[in-house]
Backbone as CSV, one residue per row, in Angstrom:
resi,resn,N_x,N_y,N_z,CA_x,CA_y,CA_z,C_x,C_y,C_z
1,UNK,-2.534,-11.935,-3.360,-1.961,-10.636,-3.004,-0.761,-10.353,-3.901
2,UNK,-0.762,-9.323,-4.500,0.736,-8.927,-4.888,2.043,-9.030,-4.599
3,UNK,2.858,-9.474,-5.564,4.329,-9.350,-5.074,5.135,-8.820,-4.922
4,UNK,4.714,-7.625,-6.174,5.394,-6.582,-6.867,4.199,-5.382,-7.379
5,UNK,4.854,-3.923,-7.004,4.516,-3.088,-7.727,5.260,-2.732,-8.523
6,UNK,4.759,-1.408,-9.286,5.454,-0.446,-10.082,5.091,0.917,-9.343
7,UNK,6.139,1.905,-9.026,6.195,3.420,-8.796,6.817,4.300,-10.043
8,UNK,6.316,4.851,-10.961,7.332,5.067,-12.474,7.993,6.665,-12.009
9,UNK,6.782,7.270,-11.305,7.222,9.069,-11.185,8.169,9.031,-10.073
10,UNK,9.360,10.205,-10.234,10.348,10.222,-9.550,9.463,10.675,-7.434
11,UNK,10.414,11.061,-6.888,9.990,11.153,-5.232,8.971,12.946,-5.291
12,UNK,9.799,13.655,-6.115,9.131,15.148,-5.857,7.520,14.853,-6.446
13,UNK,7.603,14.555,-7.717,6.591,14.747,-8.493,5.245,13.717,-7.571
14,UNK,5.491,12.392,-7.223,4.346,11.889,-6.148,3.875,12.613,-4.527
15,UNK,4.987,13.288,-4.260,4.866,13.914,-2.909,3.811,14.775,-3.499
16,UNK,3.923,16.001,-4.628,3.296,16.946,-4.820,2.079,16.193,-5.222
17,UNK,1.945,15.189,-5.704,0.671,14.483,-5.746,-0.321,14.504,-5.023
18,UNK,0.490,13.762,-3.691,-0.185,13.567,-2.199,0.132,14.724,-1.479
19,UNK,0.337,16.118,-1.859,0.611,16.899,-0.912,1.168,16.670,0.108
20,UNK,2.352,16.120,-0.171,3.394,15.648,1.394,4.693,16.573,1.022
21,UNK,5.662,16.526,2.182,6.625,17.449,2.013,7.886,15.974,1.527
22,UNK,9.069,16.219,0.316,9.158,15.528,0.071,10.703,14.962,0.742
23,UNK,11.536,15.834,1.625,12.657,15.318,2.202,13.724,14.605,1.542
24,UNK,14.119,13.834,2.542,15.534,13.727,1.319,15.100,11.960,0.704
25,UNK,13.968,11.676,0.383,13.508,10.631,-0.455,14.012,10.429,-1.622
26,UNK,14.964,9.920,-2.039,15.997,9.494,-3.287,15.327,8.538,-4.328
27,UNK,14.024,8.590,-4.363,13.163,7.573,-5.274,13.306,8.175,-6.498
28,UNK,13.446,7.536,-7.677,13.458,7.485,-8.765,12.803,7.261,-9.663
29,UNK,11.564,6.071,-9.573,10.906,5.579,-10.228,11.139,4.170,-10.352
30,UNK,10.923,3.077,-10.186,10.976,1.662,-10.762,9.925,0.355,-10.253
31,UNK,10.677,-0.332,-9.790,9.495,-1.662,-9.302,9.964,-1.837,-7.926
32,UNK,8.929,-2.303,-7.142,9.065,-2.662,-5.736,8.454,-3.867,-5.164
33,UNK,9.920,-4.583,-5.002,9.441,-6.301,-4.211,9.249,-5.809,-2.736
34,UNK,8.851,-7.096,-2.285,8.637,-7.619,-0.686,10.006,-7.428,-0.444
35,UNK,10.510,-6.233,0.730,11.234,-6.752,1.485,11.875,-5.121,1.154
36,UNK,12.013,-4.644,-0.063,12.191,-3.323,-0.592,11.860,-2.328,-0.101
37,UNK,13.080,-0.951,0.304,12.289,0.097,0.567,11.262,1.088,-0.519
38,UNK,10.441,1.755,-0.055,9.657,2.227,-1.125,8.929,3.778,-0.455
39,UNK,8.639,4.860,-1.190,8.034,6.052,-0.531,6.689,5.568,-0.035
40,UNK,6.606,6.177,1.225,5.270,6.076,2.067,4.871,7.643,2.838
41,UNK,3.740,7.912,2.108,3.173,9.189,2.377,2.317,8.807,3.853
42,UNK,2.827,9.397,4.905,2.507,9.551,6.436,1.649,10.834,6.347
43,UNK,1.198,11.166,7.724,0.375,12.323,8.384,1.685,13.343,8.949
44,UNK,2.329,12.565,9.051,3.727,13.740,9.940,3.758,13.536,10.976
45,UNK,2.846,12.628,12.145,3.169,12.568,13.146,4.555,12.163,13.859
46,UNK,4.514,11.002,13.187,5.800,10.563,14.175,7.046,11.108,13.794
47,UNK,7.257,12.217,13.280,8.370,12.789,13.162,8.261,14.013,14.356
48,UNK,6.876,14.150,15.567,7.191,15.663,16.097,6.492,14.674,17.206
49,UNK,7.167,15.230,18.674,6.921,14.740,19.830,5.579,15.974,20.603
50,UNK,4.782,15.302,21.080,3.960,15.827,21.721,2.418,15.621,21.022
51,UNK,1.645,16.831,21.378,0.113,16.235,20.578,-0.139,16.769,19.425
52,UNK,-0.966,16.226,19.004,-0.932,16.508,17.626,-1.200,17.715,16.877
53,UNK,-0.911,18.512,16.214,-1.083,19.552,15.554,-2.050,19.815,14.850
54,UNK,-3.171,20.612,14.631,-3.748,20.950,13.647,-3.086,21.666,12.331
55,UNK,-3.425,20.947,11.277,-3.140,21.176,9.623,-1.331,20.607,9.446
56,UNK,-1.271,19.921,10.366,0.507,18.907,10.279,1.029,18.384,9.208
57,UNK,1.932,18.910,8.592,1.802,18.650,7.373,1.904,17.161,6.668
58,UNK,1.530,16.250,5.464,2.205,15.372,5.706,3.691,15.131,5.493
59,UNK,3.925,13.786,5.207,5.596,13.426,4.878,5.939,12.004,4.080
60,UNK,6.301,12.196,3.229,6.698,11.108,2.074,7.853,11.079,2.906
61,UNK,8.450,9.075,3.142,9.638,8.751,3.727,9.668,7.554,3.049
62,UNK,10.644,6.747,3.187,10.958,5.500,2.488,10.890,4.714,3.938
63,UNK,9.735,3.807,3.705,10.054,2.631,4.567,9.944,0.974,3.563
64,UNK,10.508,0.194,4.610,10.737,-1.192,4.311,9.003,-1.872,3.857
65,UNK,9.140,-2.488,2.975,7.861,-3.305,2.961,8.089,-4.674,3.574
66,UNK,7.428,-4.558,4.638,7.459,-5.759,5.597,7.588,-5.167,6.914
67,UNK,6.925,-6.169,7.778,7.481,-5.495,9.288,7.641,-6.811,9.960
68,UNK,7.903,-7.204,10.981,8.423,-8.474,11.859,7.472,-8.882,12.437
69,UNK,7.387,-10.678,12.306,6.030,-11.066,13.052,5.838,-11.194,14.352
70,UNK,4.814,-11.587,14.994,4.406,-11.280,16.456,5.882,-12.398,16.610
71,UNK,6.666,-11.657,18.316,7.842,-12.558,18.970,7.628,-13.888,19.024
72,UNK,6.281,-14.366,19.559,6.439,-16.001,19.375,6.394,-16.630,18.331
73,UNK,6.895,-15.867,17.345,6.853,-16.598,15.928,7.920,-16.152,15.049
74,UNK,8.504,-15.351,15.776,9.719,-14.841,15.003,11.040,-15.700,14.654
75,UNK,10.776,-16.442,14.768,12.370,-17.136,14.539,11.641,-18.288,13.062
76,UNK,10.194,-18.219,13.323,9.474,-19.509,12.506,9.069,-19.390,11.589
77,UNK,8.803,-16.918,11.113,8.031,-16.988,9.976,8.920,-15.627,9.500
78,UNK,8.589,-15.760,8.119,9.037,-14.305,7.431,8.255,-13.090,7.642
79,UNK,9.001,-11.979,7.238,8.080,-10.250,7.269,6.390,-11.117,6.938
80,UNK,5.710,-9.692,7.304,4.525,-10.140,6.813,4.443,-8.751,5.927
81,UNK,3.746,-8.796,5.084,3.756,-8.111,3.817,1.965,-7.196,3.732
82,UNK,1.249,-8.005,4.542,0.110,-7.516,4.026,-1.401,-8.008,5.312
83,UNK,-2.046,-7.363,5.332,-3.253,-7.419,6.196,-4.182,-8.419,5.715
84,UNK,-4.537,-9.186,6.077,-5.781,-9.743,5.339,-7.146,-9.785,6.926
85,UNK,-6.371,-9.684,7.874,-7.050,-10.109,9.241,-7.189,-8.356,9.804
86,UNK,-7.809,-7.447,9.791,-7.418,-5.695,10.100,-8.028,-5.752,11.746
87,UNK,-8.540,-6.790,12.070,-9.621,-6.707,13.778,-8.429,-7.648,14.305
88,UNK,-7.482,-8.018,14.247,-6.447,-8.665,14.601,-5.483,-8.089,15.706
89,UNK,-5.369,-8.344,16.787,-4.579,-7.810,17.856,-3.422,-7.404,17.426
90,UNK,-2.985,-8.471,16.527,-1.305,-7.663,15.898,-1.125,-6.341,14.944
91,UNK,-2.389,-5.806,14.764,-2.864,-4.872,13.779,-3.803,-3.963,14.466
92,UNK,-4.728,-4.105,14.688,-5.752,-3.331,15.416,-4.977,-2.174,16.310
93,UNK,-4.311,-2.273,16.812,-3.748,-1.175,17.886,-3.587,-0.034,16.885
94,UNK,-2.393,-0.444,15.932,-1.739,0.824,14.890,-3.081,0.941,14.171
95,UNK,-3.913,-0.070,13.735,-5.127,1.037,12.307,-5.841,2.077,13.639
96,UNK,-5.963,1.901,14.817,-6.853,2.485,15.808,-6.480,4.341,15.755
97,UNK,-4.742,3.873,15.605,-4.074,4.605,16.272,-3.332,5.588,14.482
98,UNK,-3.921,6.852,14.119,-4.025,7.092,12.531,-3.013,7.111,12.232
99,UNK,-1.390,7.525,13.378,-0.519,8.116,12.858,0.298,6.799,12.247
100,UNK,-0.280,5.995,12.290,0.013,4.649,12.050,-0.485,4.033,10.638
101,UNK,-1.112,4.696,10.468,-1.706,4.673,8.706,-1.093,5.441,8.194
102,UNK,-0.685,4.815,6.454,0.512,5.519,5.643,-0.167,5.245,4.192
103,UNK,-0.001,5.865,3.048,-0.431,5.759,1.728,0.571,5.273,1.335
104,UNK,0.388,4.191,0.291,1.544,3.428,-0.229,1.154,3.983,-1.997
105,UNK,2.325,5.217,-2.171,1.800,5.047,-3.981,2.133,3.724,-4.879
106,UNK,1.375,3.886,-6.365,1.778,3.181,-6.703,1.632,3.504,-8.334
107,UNK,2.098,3.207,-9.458,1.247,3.282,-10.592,0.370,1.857,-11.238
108,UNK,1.530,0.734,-10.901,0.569,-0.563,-11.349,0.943,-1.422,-9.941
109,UNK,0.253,-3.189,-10.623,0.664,-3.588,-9.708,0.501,-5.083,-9.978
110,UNK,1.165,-6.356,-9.593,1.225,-7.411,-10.692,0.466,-8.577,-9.522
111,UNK,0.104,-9.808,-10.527,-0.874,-10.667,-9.617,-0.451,-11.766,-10.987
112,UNK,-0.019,-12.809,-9.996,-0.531,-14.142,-10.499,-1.765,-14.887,-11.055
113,UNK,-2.185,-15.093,-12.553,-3.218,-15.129,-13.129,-3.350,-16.541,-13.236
114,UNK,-4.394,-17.237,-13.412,-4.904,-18.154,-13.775,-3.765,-19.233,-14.845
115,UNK,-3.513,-20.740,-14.680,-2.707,-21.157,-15.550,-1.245,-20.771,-16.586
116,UNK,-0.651,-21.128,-17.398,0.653,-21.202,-17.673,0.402,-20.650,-19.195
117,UNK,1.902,-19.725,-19.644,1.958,-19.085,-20.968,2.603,-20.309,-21.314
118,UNK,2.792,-19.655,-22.737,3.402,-20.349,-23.813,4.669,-20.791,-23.365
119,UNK,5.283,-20.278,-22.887,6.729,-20.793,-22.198,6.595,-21.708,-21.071
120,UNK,5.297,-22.458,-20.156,5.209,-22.745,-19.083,5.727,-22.055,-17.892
121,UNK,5.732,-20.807,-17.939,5.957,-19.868,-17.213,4.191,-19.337,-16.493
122,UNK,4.274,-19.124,-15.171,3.038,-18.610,-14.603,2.400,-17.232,-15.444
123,UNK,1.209,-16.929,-15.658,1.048,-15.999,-15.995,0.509,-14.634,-15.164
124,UNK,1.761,-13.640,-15.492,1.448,-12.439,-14.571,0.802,-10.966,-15.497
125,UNK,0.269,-10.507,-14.545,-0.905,-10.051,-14.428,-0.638,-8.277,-14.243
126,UNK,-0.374,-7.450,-14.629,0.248,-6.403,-14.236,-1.475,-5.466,-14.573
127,UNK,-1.908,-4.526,-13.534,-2.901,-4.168,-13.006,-2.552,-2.963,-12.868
128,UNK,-3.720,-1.934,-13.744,-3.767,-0.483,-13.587,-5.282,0.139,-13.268
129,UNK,-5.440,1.603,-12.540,-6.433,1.744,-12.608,-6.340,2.947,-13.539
130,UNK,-8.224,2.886,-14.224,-8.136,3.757,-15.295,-8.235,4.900,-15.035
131,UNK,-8.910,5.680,-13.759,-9.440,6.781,-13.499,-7.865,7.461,-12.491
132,UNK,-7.217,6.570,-12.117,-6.249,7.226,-11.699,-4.974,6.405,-11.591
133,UNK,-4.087,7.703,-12.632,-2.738,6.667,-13.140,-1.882,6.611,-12.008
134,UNK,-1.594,7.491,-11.018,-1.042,7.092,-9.890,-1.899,7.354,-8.864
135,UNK,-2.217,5.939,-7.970,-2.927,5.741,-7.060,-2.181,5.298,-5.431
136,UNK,-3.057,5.284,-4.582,-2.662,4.755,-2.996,-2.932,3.766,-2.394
137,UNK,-2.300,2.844,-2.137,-2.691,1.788,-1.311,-2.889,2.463,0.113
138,UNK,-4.134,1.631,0.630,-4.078,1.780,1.942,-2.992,0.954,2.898
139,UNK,-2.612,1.440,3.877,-1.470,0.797,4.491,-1.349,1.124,5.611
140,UNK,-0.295,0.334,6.664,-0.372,0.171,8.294,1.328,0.342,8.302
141,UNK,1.960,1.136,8.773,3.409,0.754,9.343,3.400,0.892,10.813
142,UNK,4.443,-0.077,11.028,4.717,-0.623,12.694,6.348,0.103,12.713
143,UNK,6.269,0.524,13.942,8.087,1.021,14.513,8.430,-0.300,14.758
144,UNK,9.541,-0.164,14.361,10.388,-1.402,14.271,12.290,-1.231,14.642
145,UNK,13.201,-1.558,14.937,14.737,-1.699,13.971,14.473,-1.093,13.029
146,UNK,13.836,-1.766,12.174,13.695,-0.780,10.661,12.137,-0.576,10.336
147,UNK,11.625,0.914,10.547,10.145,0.529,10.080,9.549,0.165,8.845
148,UNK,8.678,-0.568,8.875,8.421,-1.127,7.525,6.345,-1.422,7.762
149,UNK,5.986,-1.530,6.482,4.733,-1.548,6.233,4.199,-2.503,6.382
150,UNK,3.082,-2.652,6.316,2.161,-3.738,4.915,1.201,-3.418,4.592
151,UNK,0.437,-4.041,3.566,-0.709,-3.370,2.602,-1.890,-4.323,2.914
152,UNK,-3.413,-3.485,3.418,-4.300,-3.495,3.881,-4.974,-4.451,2.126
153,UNK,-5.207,-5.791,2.840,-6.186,-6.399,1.635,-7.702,-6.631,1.937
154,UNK,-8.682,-7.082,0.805,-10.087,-7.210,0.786,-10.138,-8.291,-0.353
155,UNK,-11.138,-8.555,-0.298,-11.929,-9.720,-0.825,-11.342,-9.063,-2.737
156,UNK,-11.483,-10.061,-3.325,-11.463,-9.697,-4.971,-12.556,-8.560,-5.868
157,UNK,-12.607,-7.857,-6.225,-13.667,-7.599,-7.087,-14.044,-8.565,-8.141
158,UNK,-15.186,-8.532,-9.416,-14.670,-9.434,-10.226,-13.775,-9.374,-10.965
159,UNK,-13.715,-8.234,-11.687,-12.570,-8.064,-12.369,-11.041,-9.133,-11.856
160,UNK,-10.725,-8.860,-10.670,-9.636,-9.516,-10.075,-10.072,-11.059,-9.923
161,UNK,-10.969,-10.891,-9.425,-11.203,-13.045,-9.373,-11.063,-13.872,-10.497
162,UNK,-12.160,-13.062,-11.950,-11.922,-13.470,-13.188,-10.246,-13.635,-13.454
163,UNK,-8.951,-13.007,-12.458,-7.991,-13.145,-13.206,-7.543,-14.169,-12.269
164,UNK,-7.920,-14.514,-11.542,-7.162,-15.540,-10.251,-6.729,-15.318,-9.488
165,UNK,-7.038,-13.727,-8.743,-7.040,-13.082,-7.786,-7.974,-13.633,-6.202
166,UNK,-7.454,-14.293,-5.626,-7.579,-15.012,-4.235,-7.641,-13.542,-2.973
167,UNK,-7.192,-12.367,-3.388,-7.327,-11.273,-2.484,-6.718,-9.964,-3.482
168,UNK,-7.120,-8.950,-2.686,-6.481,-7.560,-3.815,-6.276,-6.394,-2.933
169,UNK,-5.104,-5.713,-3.123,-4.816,-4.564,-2.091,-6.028,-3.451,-2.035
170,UNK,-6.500,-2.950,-0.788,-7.428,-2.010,-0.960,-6.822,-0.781,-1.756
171,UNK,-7.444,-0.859,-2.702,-6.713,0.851,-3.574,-7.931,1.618,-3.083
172,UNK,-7.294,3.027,-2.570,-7.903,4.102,-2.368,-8.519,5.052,-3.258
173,UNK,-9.840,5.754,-3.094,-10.273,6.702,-4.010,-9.541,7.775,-4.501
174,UNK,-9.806,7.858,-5.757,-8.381,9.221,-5.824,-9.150,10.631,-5.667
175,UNK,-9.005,11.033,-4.665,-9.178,12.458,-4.058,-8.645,12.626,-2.542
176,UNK,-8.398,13.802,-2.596,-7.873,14.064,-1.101,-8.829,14.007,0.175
177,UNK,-10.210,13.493,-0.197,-11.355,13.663,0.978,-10.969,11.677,1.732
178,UNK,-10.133,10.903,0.383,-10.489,9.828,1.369,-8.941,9.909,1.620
179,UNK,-8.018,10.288,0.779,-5.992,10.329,1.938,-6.145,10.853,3.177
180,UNK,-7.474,12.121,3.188,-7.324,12.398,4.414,-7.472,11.506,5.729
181,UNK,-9.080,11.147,5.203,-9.981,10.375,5.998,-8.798,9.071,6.725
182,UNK,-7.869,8.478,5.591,-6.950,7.377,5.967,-6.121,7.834,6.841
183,UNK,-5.339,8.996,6.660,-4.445,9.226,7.420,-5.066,10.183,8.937
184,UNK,-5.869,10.617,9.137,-6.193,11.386,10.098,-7.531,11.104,10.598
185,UNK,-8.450,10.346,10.120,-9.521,9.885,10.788,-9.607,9.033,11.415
186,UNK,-10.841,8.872,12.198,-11.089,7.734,13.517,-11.397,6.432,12.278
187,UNK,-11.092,5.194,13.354,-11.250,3.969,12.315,-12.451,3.923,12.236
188,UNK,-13.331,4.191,12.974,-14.657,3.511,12.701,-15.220,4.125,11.228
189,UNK,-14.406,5.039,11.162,-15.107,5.828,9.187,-13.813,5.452,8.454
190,UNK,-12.278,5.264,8.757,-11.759,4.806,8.122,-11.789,3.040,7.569
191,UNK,-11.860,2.548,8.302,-11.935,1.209,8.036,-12.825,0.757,6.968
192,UNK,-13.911,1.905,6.302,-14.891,1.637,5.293,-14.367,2.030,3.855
193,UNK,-13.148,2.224,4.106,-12.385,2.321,2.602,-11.682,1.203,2.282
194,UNK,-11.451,0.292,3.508,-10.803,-1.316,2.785,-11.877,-1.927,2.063
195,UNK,-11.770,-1.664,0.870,-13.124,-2.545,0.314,-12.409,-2.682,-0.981
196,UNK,-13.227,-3.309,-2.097,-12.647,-3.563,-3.478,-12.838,-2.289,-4.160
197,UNK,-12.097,-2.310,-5.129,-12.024,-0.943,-6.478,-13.200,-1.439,-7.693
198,UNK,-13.732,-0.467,-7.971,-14.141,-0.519,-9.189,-13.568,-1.592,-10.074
199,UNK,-14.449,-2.576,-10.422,-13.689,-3.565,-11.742,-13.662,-2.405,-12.538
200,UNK,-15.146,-1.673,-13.048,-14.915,-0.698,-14.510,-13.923,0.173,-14.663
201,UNK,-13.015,0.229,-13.129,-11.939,1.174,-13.599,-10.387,0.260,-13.160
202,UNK,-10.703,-0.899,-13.883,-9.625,-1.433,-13.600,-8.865,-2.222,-15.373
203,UNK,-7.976,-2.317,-15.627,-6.949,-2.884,-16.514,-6.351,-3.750,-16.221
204,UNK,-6.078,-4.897,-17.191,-4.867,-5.686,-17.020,-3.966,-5.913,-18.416
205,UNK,-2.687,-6.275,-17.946,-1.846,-6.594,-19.575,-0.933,-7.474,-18.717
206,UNK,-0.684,-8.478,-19.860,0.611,-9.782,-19.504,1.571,-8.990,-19.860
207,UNK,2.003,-8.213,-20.436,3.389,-7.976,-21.204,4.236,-6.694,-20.379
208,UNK,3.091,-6.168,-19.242,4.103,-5.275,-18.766,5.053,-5.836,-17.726
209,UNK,6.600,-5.379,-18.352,7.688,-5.668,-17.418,8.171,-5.057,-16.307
210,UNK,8.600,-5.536,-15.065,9.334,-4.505,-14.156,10.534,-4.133,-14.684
């Protein structure tokens, strides 16, 4: 799973991407670790009390990447960062529940590759897709103290295994028929977008830096 992305376009220019409204989101563009806040394109719900609205707009907000693990384990483990288990009691409620699904942009995104460079340094893996330069992770945020995410994973494609990819964030199709489907549809049709990406539309390079 990833450690690190890259977001390069400032907060307006991705909102208008994802058609979200863009608020007072102070993003700039750069790299985003575990633990980092980062823009997350919502449905708009949980910003308006009552039922839900037809055509609601969405909302780009900055939440935390990470959210807090189940209480009997909280003192024993760190944030958790990412889904690998989605039928999981600690998860299942929020994917059930849409307003609880969030698009995580991104432009790249880096992975630990197979064996050591020339420096004995690990070799990383920085990952683009070709058909779309800024793309969406699928994603789950939990209310929290501080709300924060994590990113919905799937099995490798090859592309990713050939690099020593053990799991890979579900990246979303780029059109607005599946942001919708994520953010406002029932799971039983959403849940069929956690799957792998296209290897043929996938890239890698060692040399890109955060």
């Amino acid at each position: 799973m990833t450690p690190l992305y890259r977001l390069d376009p400032p907060a307006a220019q991705i909102a208008a991407h994802f058609g979200a409204a863009v608020g007072d989101d102070p993003w700039a563009g750069g790299a985003v670790s575990q633990g980092q806040f980062a823009p997350a394109v919502t449905a708009g719900r949980e910003a308006i009390a009552g039922p839900r609205q037809p055509g609601q707009p969405r909302r780009m907000i900055p939440r935390l990447w990470g959210v807090p693990p189940p209480p009997a384990a909280y003192d024993q483990r760190p944030s958790i960062y990412s889904v690998r288990n989605p039928g999981s009691p600690f998860w299942i409620g929020n994917l059930r529940n849409s307003e609880f699904r969030c698009l995580i942009p991104a432009t790249s995104f880096m992975i630990w590759g197979k064996g050591m460079d020339r420096e004995g340094k690990r070799i990383r893996h920085w990952i683009h897709c070709t058909d779309q330069p800024l793309l969406a992770f699928a994603a789950v945020w939990k209310d929290a103290e501080i709300p924060g995410f994590a990113l919905l994973t799937c099995e490798p494609n090859a592309f990713m295994r050939d690099l020593g990819a053990e799991r890979m964030p579900a990246i979303l199709p780029g059109h607005g028929e599946a942001w919708r489907l994520w953010l406002n549809g029932g799971w039983d049709r959403a849940e069929a977008l956690v799957q792998p990406y296209s290897s043929s539309q996938m890239q890698a390079s060692q040399h890109r830096q955060p």
